[in-house]
N, C-alpha and C positions, 0 to 999 in steps of 0.2 A: 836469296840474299843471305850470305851466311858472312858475317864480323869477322871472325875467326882465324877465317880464309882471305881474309884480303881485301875484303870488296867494299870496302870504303867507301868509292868515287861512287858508289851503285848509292848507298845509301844519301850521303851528303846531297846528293840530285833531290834527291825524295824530298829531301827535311827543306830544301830550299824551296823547291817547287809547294811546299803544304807550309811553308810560313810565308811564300808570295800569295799565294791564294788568300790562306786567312786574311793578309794583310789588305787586301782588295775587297775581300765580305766586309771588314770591320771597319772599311773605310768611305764605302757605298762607289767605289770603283764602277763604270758602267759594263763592264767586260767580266761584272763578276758574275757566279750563281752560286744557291747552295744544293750541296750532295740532298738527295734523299736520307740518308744517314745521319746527315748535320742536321737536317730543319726536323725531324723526327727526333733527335735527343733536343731539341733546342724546344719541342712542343711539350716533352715531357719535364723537363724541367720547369718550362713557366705553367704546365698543371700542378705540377708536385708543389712549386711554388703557393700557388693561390688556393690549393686545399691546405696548405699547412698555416697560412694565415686566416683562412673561413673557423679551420677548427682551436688556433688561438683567439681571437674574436668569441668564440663560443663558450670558449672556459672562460674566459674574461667576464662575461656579461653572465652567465651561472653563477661565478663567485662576488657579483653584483661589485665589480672592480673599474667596471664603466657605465 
């Protein structure tokens, strides 16, 4: 898929087809799934998430601030 060259209609398909989908995950659509790819960033972000609140929690309670 090269821009450049013309292929517009190639991409525009894509973007449609990955903003219908999102739009079917984020809407509990029954015909939706998620990629392997999607639910694996989406695990690390809610780990990355809950270690950076365990180790705020941690300073907090060290600098005797709760």
């Amino acid at each position: 898929m090269n821009l450049e060259e013309g292929d517009r209609s190639a991409f525009k398909n894509k973007l449609e087809k990955f903003f219908k989908h999102r739009h079917w995950i984020m809407h509990g659509h029954p015909d939706s799934h998620f990629d392997a790819n999607l639910a694996l960033t989406a695990l690390f972000f809610l780990s990355l998430t809950g270690y950076l609140v365990g180790d705020r929690y941690d300073d907090l309670v060290r600098a005797k601030k709760i």
